[in-house]
PDB file with one MODEL, atoms N, CA, C and O in Angstrom:
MODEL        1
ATOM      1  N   UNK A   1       0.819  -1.190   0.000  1.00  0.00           N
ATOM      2  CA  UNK A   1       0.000   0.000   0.000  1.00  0.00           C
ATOM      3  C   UNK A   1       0.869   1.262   0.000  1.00  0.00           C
ATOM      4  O   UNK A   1       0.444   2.391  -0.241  1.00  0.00           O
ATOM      5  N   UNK A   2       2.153   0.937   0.303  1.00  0.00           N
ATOM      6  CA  UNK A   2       3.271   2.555   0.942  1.00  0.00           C
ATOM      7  C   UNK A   2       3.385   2.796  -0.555  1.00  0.00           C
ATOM      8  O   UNK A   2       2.976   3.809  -1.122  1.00  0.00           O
ATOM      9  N   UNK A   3       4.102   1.556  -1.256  1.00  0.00           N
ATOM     10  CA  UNK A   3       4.606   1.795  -2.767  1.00  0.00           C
ATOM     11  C   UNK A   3       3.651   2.776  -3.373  1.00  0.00           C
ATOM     12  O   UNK A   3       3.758   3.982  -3.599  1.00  0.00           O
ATOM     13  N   UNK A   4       2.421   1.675  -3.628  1.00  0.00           N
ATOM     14  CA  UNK A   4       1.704   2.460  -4.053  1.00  0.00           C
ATOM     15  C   UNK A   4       1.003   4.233  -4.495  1.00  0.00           C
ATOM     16  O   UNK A   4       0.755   4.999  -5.427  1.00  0.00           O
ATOM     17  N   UNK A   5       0.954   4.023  -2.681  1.00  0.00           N
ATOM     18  CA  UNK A   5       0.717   5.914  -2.769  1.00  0.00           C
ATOM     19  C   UNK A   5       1.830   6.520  -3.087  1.00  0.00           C
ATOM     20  O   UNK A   5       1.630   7.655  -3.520  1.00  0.00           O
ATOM     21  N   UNK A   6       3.466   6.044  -3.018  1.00  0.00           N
ATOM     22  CA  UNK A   6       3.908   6.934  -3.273  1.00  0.00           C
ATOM     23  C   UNK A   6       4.390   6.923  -4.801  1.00  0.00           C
ATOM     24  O   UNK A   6       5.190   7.742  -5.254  1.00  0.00           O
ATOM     25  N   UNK A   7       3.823   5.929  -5.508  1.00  0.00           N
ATOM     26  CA  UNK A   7       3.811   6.029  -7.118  1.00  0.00           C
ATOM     27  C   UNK A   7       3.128   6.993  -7.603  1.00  0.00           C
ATOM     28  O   UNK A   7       3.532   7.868  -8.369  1.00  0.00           O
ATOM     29  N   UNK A   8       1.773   6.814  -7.042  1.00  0.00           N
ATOM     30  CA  UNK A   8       1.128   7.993  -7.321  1.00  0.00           C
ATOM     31  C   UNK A   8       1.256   9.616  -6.733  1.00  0.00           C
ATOM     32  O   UNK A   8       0.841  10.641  -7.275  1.00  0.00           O
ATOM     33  N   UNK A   9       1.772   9.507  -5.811  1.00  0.00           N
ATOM     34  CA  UNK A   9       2.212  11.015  -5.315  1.00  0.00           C
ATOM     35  C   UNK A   9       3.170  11.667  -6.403  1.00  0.00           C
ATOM     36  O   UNK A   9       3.022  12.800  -6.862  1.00  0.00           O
ATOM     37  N   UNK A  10       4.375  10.595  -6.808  1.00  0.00           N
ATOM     38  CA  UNK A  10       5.566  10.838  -7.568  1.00  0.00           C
ATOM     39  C   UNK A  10       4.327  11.544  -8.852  1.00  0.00           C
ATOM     40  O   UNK A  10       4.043  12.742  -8.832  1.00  0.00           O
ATOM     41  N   UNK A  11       3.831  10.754  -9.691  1.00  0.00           N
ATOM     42  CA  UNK A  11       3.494  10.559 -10.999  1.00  0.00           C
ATOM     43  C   UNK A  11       2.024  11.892 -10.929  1.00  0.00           C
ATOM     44  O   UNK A  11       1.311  12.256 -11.865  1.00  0.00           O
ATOM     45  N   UNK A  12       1.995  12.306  -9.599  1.00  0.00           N
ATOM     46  CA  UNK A  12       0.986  13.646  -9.761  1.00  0.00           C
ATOM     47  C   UNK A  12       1.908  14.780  -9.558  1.00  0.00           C
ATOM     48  O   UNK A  12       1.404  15.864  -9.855  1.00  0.00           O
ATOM     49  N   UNK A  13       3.500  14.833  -8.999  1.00  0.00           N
ATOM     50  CA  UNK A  13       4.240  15.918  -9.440  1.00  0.00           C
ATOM     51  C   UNK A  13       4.929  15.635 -10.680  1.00  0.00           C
ATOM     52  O   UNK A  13       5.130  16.473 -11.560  1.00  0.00           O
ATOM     53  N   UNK A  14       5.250  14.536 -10.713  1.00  0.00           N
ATOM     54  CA  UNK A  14       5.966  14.666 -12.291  1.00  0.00           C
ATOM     55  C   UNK A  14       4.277  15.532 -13.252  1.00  0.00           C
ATOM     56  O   UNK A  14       4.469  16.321 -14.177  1.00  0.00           O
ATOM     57  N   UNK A  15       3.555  15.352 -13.023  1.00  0.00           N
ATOM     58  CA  UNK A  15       2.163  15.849 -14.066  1.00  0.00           C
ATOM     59  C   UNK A  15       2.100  17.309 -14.109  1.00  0.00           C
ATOM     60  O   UNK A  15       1.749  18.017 -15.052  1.00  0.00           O
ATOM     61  N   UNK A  16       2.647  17.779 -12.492  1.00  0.00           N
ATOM     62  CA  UNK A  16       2.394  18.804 -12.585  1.00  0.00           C
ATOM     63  C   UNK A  16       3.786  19.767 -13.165  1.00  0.00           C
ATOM     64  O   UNK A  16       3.587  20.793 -13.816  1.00  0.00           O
ATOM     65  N   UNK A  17       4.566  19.497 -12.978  1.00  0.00           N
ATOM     66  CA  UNK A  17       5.316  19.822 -13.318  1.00  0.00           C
ATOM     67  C   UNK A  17       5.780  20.127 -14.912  1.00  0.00           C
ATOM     68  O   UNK A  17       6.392  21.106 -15.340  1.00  0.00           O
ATOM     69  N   UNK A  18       5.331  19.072 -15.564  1.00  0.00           N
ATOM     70  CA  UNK A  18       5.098  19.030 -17.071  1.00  0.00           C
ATOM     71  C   UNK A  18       4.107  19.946 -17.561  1.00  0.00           C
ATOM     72  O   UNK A  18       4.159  20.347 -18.724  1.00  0.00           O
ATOM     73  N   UNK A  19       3.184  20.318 -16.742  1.00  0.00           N
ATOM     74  CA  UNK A  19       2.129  20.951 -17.041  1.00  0.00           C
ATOM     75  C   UNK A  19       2.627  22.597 -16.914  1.00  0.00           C
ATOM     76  O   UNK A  19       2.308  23.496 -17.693  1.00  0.00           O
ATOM     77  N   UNK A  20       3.191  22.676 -16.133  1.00  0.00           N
ATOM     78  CA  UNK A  20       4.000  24.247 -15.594  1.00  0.00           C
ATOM     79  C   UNK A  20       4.957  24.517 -16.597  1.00  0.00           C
ATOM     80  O   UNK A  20       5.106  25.677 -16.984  1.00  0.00           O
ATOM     81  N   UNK A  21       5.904  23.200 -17.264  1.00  0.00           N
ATOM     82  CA  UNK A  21       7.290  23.724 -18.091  1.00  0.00           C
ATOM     83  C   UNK A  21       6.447  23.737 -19.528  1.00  0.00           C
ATOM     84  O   UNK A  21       6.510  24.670 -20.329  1.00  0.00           O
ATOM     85  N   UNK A  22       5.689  22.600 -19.700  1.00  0.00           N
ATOM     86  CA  UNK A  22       5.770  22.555 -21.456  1.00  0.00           C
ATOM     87  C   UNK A  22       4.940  23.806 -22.309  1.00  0.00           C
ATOM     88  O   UNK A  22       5.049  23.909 -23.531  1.00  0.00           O
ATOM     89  N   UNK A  23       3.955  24.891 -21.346  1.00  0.00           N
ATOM     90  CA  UNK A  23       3.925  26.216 -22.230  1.00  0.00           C
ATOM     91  C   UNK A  23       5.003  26.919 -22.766  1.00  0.00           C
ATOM     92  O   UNK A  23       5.071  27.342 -23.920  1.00  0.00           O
ATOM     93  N   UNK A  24       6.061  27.058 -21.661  1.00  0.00           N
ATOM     94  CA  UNK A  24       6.884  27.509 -22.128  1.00  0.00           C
ATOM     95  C   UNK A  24       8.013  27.456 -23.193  1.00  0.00           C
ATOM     96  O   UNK A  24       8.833  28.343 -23.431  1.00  0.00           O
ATOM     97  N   UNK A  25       7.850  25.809 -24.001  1.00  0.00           N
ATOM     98  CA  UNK A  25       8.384  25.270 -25.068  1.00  0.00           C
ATOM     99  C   UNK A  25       7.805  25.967 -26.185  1.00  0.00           C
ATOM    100  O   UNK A  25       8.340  25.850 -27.287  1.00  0.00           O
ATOM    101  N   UNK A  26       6.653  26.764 -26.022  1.00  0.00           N
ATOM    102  CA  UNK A  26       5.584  27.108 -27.155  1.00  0.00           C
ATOM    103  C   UNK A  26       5.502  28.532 -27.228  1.00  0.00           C
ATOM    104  O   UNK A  26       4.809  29.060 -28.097  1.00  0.00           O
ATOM    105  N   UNK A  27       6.353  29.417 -26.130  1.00  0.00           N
ATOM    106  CA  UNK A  27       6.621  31.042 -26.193  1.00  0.00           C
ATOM    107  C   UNK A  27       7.527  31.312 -26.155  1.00  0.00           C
ATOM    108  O   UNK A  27       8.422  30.634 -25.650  1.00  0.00           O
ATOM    109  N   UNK A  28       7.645  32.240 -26.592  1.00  0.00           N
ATOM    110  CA  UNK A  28       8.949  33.030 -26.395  1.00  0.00           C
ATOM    111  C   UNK A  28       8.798  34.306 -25.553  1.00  0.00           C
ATOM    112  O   UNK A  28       7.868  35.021 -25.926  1.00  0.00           O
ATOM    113  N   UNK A  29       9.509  34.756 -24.492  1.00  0.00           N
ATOM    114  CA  UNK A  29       9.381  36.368 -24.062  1.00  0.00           C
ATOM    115  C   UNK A  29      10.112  37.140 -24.679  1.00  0.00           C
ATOM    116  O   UNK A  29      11.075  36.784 -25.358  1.00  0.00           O
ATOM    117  N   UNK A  30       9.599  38.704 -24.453  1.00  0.00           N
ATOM    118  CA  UNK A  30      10.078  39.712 -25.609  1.00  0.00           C
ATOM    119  C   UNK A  30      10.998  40.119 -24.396  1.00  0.00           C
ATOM    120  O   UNK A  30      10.708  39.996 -23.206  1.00  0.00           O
ATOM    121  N   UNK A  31      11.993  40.553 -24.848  1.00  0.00           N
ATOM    122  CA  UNK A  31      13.369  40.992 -24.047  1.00  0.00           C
ATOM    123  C   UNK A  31      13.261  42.517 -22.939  1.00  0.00           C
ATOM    124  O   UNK A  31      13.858  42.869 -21.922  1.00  0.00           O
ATOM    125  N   UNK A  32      11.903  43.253 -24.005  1.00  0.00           N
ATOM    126  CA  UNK A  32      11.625  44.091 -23.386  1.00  0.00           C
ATOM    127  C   UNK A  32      10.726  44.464 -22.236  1.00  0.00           C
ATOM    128  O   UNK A  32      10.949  45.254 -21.319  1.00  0.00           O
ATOM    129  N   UNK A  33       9.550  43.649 -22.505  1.00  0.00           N
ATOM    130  CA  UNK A  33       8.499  43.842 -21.254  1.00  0.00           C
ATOM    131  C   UNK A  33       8.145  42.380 -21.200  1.00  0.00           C
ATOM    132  O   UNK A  33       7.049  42.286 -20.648  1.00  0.00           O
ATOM    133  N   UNK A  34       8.500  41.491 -21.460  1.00  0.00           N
ATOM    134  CA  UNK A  34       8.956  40.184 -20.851  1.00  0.00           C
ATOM    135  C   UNK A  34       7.364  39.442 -20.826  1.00  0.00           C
ATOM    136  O   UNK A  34       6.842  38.753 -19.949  1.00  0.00           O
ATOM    137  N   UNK A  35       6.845  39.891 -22.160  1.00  0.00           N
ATOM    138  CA  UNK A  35       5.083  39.563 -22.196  1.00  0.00           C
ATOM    139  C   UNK A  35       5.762  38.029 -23.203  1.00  0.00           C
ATOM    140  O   UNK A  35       6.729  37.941 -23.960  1.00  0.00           O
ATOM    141  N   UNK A  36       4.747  37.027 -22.761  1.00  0.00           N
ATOM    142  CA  UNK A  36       4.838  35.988 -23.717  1.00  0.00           C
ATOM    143  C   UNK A  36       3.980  35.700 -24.857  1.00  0.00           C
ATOM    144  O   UNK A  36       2.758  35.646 -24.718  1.00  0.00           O
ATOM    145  N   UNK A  37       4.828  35.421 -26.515  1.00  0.00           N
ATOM    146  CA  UNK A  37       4.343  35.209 -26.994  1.00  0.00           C
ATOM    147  C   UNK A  37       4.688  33.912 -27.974  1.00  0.00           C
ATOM    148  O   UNK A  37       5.600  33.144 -27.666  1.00  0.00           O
ATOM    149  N   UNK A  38       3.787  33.697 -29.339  1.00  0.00           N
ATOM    150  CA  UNK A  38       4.129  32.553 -29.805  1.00  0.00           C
ATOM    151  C   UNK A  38       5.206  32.400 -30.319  1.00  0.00           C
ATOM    152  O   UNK A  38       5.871  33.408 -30.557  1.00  0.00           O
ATOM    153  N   UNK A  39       5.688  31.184 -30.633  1.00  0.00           N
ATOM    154  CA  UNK A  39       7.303  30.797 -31.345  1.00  0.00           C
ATOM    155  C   UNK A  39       7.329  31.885 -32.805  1.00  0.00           C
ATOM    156  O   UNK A  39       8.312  32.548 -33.137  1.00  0.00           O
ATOM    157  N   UNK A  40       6.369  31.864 -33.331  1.00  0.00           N
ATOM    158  CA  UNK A  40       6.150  32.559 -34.573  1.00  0.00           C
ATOM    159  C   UNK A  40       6.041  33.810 -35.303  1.00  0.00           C
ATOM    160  O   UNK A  40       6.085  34.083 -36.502  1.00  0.00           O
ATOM    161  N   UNK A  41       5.843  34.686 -33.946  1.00  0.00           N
ATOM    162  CA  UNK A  41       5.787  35.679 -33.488  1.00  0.00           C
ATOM    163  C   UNK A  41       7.105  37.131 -34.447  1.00  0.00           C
ATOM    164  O   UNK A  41       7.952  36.292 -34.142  1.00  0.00           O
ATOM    165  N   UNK A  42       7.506  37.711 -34.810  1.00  0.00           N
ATOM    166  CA  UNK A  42       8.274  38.399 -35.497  1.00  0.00           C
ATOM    167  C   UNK A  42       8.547  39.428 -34.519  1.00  0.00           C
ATOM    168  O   UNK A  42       9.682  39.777 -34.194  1.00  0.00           O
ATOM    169  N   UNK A  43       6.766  40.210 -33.760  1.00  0.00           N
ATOM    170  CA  UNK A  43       7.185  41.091 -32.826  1.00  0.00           C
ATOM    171  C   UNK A  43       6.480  41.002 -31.861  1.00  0.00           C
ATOM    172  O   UNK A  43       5.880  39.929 -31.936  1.00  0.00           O
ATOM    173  N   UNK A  44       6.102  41.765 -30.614  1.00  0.00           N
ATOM    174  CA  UNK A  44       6.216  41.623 -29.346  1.00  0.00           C
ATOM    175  C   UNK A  44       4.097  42.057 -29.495  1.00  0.00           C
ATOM    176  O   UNK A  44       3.435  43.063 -29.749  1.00  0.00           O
ATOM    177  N   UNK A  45       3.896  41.068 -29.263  1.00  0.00           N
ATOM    178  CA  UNK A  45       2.218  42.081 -29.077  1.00  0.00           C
ATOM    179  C   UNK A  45       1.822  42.950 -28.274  1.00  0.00           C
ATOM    180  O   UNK A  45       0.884  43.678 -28.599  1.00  0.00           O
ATOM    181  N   UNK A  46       2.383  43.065 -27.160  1.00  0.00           N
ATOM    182  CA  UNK A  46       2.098  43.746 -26.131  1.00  0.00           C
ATOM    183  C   UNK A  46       3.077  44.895 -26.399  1.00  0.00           C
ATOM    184  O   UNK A  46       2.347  45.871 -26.574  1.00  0.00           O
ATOM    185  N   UNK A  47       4.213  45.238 -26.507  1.00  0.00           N
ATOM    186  CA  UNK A  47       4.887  46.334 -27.069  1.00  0.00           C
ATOM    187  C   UNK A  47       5.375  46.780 -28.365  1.00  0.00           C
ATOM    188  O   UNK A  47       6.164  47.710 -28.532  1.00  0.00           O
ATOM    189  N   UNK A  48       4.896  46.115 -29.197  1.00  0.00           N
ATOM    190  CA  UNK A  48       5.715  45.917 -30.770  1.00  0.00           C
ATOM    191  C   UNK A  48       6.722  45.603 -30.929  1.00  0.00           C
ATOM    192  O   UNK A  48       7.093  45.071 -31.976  1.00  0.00           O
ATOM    193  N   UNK A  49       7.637  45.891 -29.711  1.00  0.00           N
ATOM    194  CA  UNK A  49       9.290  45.814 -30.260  1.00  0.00           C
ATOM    195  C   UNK A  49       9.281  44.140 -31.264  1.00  0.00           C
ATOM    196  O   UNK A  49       8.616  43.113 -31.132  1.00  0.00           O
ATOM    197  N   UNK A  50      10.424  44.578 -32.294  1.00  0.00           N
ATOM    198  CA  UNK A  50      10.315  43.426 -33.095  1.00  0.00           C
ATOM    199  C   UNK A  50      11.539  42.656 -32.704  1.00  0.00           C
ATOM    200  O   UNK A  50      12.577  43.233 -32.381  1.00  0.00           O
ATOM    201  N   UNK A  51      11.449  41.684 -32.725  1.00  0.00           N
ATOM    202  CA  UNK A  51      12.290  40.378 -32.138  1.00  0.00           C
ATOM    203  C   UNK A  51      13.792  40.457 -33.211  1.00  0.00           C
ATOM    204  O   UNK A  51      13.830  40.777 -34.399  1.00  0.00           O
ATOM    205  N   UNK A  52      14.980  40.029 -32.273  1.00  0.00           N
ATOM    206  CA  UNK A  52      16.150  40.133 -33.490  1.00  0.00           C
ATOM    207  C   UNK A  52      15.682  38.706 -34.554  1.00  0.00           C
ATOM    208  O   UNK A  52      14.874  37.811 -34.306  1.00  0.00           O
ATOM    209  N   UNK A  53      16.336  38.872 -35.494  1.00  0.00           N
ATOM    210  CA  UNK A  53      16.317  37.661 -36.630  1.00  0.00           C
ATOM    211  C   UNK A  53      16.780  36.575 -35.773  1.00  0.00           C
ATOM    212  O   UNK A  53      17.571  36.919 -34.894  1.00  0.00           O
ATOM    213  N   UNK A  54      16.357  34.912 -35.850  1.00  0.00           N
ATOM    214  CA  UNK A  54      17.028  33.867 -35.352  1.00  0.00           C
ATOM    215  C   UNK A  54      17.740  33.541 -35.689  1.00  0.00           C
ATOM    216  O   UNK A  54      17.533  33.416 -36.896  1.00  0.00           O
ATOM    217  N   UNK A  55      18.950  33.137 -35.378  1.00  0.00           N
ATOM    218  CA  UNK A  55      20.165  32.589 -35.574  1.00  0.00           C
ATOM    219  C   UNK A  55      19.960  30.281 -36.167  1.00  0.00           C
ATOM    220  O   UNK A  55      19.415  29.325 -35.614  1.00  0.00           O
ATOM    221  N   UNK A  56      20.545  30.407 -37.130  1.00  0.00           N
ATOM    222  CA  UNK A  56      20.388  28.996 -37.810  1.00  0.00           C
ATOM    223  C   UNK A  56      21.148  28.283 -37.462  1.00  0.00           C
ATOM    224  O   UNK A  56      21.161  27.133 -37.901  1.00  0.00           O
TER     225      UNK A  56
ENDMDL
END
């Protein structure tokens, strides 16, 4: 029964945790007012500033 709960204790922070990091795989912040936006993004929505070119 110990195992148990603590499989599941483990496997509800690993959840949460995944849940907290993987937005951030999908934004980028603008350098300037640090608003998040999409990977795709060119410039900043919340301030315009436009993003430097990405490096290849």
């Amino acid at each position: 029964m110990d195992l148990t709960l603590y499989l599941v204790v483990m496997v509800g922070v690993m959840l949460v945790v995944v849940l907290i990091s993987v937005p951030s795989l999908f934004t980028k912040r603008c350098p300037q007012c640090g608003h998040k936006n999409p990977l795709e993004a060119s410039r900043c929505r919340s301030c315009e500033r436009d993003f430097p070119p990405e490096e290849s």
